[in-house]
C-alpha positions as CSV (number, residue, x, y, z in Angstrom):
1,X,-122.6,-13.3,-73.5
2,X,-123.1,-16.9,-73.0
3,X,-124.9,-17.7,-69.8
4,X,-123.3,-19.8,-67.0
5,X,-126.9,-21.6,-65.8
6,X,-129.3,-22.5,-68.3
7,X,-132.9,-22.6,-66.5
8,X,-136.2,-23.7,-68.3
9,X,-139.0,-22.5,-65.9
10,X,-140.1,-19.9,-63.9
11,X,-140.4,-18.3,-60.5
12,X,-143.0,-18.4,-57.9
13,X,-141.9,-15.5,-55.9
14,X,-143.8,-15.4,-52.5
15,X,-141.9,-12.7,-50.7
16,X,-141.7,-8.6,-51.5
17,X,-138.5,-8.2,-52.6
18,X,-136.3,-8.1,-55.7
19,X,-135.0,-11.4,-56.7
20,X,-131.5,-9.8,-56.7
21,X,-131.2,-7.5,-53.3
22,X,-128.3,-5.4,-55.7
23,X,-131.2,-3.8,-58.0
24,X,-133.4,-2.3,-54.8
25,X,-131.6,0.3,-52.4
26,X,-133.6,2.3,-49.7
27,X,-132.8,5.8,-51.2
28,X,-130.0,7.3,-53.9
29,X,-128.1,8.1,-50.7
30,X,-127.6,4.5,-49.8
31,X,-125.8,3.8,-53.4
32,X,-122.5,6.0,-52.0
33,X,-122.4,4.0,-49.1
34,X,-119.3,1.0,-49.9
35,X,-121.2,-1.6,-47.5
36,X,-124.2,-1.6,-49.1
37,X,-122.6,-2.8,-52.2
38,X,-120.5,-5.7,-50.3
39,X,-121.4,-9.5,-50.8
40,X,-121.2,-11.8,-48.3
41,X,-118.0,-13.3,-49.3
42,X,-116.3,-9.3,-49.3
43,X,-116.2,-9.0,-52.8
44,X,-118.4,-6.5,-55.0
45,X,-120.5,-8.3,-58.3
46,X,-121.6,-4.7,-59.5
47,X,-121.3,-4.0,-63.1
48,X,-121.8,-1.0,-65.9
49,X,-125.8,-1.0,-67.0
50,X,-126.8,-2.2,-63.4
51,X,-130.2,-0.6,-62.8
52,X,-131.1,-0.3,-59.6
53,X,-134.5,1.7,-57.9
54,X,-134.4,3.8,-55.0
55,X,-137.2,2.9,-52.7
56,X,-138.0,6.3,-51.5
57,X,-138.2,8.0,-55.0
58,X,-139.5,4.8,-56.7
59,X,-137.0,6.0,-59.4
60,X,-134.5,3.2,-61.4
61,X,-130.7,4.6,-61.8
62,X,-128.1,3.3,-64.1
63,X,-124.8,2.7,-63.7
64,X,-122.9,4.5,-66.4
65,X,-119.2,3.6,-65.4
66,X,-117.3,0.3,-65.2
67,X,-116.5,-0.4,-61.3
68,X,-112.6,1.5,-60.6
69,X,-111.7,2.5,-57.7
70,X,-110.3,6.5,-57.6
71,X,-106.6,7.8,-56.6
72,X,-108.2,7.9,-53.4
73,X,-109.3,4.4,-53.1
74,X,-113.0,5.1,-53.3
75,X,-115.1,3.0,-55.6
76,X,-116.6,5.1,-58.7
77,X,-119.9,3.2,-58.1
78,X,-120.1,5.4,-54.7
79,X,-120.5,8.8,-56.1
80,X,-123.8,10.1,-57.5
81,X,-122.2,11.5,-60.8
82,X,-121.8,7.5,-61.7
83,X,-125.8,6.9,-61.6
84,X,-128.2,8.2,-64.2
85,X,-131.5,8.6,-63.4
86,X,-134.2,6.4,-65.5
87,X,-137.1,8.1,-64.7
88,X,-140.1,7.9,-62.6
89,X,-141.8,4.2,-61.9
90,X,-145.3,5.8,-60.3
């Protein structure tokens, strides 16, 4: 994959949060909810591999399906059964 910004430095991070606000969800319950997944501009940037950590387990998921939407118009990346769990970070 060829990168669209090439960056020679680093970081000095001085807040507590993820540098991207996609990898870090409150709890597994918040990943099937559509809204949370929702930029700014409307549009979903949520791919297959995504790992993202559920605060209140302090556990990472994956995403283990390319974003569809369902014959019922609801987005794959909303239902539990699409997230595999990593393991524990504590």
């Amino acid at each position: 994959m060829e990168a669209t910004v090439s960056f020679g430095g680093n970081f000095d991070v001085q807040l507590a949060k993820p540098m991207d606000a996609r990898t870090m969800q409150k709890s597994f319950d918040a990943f099937t909810v559509e809204e949370n997944w929702r930029a700014k501009d409307g549009n979903f940037y949520i791919y297959q591999g995504i790992t993202v950590t559920a605060q209140d387990e302090a556990r990472d998921y994956v995403l283990t399906v390319a974003p569809a939407k369902d014959a019922d118009g609801v987005w794959n990346f909303c239902k539990k059964e699409s997230w595999r769990k990593k393991g524990t970070l504590l």
